[in-house]
N, C-alpha and C positions, 0 to 999 in steps of 0.2 A: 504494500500500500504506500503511497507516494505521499509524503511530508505535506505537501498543500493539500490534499485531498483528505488524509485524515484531519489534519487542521482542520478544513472547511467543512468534514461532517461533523468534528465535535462544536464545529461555530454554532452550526444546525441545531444540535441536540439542544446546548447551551441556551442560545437564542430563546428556542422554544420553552423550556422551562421556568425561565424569566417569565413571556407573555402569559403563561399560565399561570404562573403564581400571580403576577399582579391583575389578570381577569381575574382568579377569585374573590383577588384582596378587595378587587372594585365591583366587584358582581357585573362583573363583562362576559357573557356568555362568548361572544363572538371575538374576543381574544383568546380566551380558553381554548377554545375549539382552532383558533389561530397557532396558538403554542404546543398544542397538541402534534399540530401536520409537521409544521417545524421539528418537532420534538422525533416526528415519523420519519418524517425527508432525510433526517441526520442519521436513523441507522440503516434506511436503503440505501445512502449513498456509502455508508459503512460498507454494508454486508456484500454490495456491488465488486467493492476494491478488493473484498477477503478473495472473493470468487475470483476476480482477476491475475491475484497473485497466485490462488492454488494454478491455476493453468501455464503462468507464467514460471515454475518448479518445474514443469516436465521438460 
């Protein structure tokens, strides 16, 4: 997995868990739900590179 790209998924994860927390803190459903996909996008772009790299071993 390539240093900008793990970077930039745990940006993701990061990022999202923020909007979420502070949707609750503010009863923002629609940030929650915001922080949520954010929170999603960071470990499919994760789990994309894991797969990458297994291919990239043979």
């Amino acid at each position: 997995m390539g240093t900008d790209d793990k970077f930039d998924a745990k940006a993701d994860e990061l990022k999202g868990k923020v909007k979420e927390g502070v949707g609750e803190a503010t009863d923002d459903k629609g940030l929650e739900a915001e922080g949520r996909t954010d929170q999603a996008k960071g470990h499919l772009k994760e789990s994309v590179e894991k797969v990458k790299d297994a291919f990239k071993k043979d």
